[in-house]
Steps between C-alpha positions, in 0.01 A plus 500: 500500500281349799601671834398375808235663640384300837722607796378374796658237710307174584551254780343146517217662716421685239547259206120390519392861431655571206339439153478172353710563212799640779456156645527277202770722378700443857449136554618434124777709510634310811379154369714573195795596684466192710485271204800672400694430810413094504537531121872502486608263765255190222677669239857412579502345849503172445673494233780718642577522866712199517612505155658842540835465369689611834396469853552868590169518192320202631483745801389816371238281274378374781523812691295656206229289502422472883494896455215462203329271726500738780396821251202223422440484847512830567260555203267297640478645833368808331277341332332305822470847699241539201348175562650325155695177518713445183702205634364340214774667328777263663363194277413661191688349207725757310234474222247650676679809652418838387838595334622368222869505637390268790297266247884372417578096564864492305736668621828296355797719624672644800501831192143459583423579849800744508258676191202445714665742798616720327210563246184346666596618824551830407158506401393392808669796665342724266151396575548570892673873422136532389346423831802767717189717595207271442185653622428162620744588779556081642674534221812689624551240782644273324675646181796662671631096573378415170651730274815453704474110434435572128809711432674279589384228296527718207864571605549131476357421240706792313857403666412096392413591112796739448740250645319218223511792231878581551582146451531359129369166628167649635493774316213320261320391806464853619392630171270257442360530870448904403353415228210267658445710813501885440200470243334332764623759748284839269214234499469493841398879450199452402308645210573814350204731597319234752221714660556276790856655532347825459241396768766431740688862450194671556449314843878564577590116549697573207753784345541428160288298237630208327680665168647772786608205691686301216662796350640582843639132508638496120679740586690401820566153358645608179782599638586227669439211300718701227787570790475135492606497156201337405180593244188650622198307327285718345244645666247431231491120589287601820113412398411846701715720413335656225 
């Protein structure tokens, strides 16, 4: 197991003295989690936020995405202490985003975006635990609100698909909405044994590598998809996981 080895503390003064591979790894690590932040809202936003069935959810859909938008923005701002500009981001086309979950154009159901919190959104909360401690420290300025932000999406998202599980009428929806998004969900892991995850341990930007990561996450959403009454997909159908 790869442990992290680098310990030290780095400001944005100090960015420009640090090896170039600490660089790159920084800049994509934060470009990725920016992509992921304006990823969701072009996933469902559109499609959703005054389609929501009621208008208490119209709210908290639109409450959720102004949040994404401002983890982009706060993202970003990160990003330009180091002198890189991703607002290129905000007009990518979901095809060209970096993961696969955010690469989606269809999504048919209200089972869907409840599935989205719950299961994408959980990975998104997952990815930040690995920054609590960063050595780049920036960092810890502005998970605190973030990870606050995301829990509560999740807890949305979770609340929305057991209400559509416990209901015969829905109940296919919700199944069916499992079924597309937690594969997608482990994908958004990454690779089993990426030395790129390994990479980013050993700098201590990250905790855990990628099959750490997804094991971790298999095994707090088990439970609750199944106290949902619903079936776990298997884990097999993720292209990494092996």
């Amino acid at each position: 197991m790869t442990a992290a080895k680098f310990t030290d503390r780095i400001a944005p003064n100090d960015f420009r003295k640090m090896p170039e591979e600490y660089r790159d790894l920084v800049v994509r690590l934060l470009s990725i989690q920016a992509d992921c932040e304006i990823g969701g809202p072009n996933v469902y936003g559109r499609r959703w936020f005054l389609n929501a069935p009621t208008a208490d959810d119209m709210f908290r859909v639109t409450t959720i995405l102004a949040e994404e938008i401002d983890h982009f923005r706060l993202m970003q701002g990160l990003l330009s202490e180091v002198g890189v500009d991703r607002t290129d981001l905000l007009r990518k086309s979901n095809a060209e985003r970096y993961v696969d979950a955010f690469r989606a154009t269809q999504v048919p159901t209200w089972a869907d975006v409840a599935a989205f919190c719950c299961l994408i959104d959980r990975v998104g909360r997952f990815q930040l635990d690995e920054m609590v401690g960063s050595s780049y420290q920036p960092i810890e300025r502005v998970l605190p609100q973030i990870v606050l932000q995301e829990l509560g999406h999740v807890g949305y998202g979770v609340a929305r698909l057991a209400q559509l599980a416990a209901d015969p009428a829905t109940r296919g929806e919700a199944q069916a909405a499992v079924d597309h998004w937690y594969p997608r969900a482990l994908d958004s892991f990454g690779k089993s044994g990426s030395v790129r995850a390994e990479r980013y341990v050993e700098w201590g930007l990250k905790h855990r590598l990628n099959e750490q990561a997804r094991n971790d996450y298999i095994a707090e959403a088990t439970p609750i998809i199944e106290r949902m009454g619903l079936a776990v997909p298997d884990e097999s159908y993720d292209r990494h996981f092996f």
